[in-house]
C-alpha positions in Angstrom: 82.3 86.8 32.8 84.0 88.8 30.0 85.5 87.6 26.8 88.5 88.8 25.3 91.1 87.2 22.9 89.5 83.6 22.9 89.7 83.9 26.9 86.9 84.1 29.1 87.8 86.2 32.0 86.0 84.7 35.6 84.3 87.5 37.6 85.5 89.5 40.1 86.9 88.1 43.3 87.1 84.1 41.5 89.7 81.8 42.7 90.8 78.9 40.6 88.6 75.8 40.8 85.4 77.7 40.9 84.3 77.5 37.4 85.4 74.0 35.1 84.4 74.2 31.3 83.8 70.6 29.9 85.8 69.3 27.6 89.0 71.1 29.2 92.0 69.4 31.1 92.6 70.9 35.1 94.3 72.4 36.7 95.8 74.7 34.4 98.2 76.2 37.0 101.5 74.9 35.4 104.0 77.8 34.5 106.4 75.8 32.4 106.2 72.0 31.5 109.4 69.6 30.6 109.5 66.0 30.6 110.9 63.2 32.5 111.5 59.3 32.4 110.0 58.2 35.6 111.4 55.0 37.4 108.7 51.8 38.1 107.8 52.3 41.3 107.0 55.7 41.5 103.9 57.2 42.6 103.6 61.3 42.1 101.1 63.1 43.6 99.8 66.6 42.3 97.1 69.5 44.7 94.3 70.0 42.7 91.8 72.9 44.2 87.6 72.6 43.5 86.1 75.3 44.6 82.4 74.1 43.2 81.2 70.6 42.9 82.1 69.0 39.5 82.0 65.1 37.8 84.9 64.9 36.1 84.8 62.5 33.3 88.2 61.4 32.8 92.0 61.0 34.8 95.3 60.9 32.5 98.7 62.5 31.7 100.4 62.7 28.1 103.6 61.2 26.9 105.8 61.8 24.6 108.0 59.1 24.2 106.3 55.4 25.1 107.3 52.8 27.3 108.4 49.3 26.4 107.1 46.8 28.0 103.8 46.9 29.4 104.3 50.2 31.1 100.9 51.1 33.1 99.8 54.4 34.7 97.4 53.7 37.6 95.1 56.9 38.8 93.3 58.0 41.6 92.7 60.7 43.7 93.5 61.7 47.9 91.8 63.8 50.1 94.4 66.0 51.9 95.8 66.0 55.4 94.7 69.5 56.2 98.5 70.0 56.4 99.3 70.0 52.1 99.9 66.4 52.3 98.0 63.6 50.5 95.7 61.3 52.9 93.7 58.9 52.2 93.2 57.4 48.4 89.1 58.5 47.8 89.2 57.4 44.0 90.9 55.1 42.6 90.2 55.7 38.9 91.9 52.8 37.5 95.3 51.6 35.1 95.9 52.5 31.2 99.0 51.6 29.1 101.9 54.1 28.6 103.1 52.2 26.0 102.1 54.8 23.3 102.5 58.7 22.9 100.0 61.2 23.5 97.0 61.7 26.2 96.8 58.2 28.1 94.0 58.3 30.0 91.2 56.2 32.2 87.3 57.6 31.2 85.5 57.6 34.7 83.3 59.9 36.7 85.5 61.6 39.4 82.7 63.7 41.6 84.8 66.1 43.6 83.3 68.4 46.0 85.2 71.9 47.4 88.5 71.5 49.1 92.0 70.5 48.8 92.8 66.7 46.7 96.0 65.2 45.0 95.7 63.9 41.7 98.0 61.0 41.9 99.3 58.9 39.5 101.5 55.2 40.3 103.9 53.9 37.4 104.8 50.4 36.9 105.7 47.5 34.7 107.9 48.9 31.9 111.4 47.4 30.7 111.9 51.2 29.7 109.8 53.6 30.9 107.7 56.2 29.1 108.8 59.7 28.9 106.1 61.6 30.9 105.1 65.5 31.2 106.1 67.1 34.0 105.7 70.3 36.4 109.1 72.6 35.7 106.6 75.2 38.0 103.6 75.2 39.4 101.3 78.1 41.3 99.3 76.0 43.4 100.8 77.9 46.8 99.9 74.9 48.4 103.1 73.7 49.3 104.9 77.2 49.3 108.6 78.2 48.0 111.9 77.6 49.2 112.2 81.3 49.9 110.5 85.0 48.9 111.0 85.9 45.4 111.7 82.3 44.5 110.8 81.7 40.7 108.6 78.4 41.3 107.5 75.4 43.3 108.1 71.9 42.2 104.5 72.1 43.7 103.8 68.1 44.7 105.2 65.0 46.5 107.0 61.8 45.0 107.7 58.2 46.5 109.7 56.0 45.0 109.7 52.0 45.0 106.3 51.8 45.5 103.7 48.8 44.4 102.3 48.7 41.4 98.5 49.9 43.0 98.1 52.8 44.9 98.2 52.5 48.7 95.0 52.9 50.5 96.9 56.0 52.5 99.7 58.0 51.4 102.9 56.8 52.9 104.9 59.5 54.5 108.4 60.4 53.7 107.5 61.6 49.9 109.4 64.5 49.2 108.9 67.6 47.2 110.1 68.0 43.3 108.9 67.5 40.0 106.1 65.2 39.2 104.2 63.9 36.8 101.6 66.0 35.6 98.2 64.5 36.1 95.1 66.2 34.9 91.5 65.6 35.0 89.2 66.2 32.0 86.0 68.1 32.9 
């Protein structure tokens, strides 16, 4: 590895998810962030590569304007289908209020071993909701673009009017667009 710039460079032939430096938030794919108000009920799901085995210490997303009401972010992470889809729910990390701004997040070990997951997140119980960070473009090339030369991928799956928890399996008939960007803190 090389440094340069307050970047360390990953040797020749690296793919992302094959080196994680603690105390950093993954994955670090996004090409431009916005934000958006999502509705109660809706569970986002993000693909999340890990190319070497890692404990992650923590799950969260950040806010910047908090929900009213109780407003709770429930994580946890899915395998995948083999097909880019999320499967079966393999962590479930646990719930934190969104009723404040900044990083809201659940402290928890999260061993991951290589391969494909979704980092998922399900939000619920707020009279308003909180403003939460979003993908505006993501290169995961997981899910692929709507065409060559297309300038990004809303890069995950969303259901709406979902239960507060996460379900045990991912339902089918998410669709693809912008969703809330979920992180995990190595």
């Amino acid at each position: 590895m090389s440094t340069s710039g307050g970047y360390t460079a990953l040797p020749s032939g690296s793919v992302p998810g094959s080196l994680f430096v603690v105390g950093t938030w993954y994955p670090t794919e996004w090409i431009a962030v916005g934000n958006t108000a999502f509705a109660n009920g809706t569970v986002t799901a993000i693909p999340f590569y890990v190319g070497v085995s890692h404990t992650f210490s923590a799950i969260g997303l950040t806010t910047t304007v908090a929900a009213t009401g109780p407003g709770i972010a429930t994580f946890g992470v899915y395998s995948d289908n083999g097909s880019g889809y999320p499967s079966s729910l393999i962590v479930a990390a646990g719930s934190v209020s969104v009723a404040s701004v900044g990083v809201c997040q659940v402290t928890t070990p999260i061993a991951l071993t290589p391969g494909l997951y979704w980092l998922a997140v399900s939000l619920s119980g707020a009279t308003a909701p909180a403003t939460i960070n979003r993908n505006a473009g993501y290169l995961s090339g997981v899910i692929g673009e709507s065409g060559p030369g297309a300038i990004y991928s809303t890069g995950g799956w969303v259901l709406n009017g979902q239960p507060a928890a996460l379900p045990a399996t991912f339902v089918a008939g998410a669709y693809n667009t912008t969703t809330a960007l979920v992180g995990v803190l190595a």
